[in-house]
N, C-alpha and C positions, 0 to 999 in steps of 0.2 A: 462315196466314190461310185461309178456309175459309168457302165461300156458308151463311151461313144462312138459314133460312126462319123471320120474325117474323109470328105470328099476332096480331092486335090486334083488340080494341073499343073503340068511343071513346064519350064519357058521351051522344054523341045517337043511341048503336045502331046506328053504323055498322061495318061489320067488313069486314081487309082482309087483305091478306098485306102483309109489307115484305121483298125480297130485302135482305138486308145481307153485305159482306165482312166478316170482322171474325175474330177471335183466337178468343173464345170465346162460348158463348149470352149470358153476363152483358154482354159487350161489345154484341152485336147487342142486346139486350134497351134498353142506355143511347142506342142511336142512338136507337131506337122513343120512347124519351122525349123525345132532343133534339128528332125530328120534330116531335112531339103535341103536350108539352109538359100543363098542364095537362087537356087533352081524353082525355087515354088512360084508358080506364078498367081492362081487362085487358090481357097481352103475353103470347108463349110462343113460346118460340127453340127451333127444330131444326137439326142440318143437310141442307141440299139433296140 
């Protein structure tokens, strides 16, 4: 496990970071969804 750094926009143009724990980007990338949910418009996983 391993801190990622999720960059997001969401469809009203808000933009934010999401620290996430997680396995891998695609895993951090599926919280930023759980988050958002319909509102996410972009995501993009790095590690910390």
């Amino acid at each position: 496990m391993k801190l990622y750094r999720a960059t997001y926009t969401l469809r009203s143009g808000a933009r934010g970071v999401l620290h996430v724990i997680a396995a891998c980007s695609c895993d951090a990338i599926v919280a930023a969804i759980d988050a958002f949910g319909d509102a996410l418009r972009t995501c993009s996983a790095r590690p910390h």
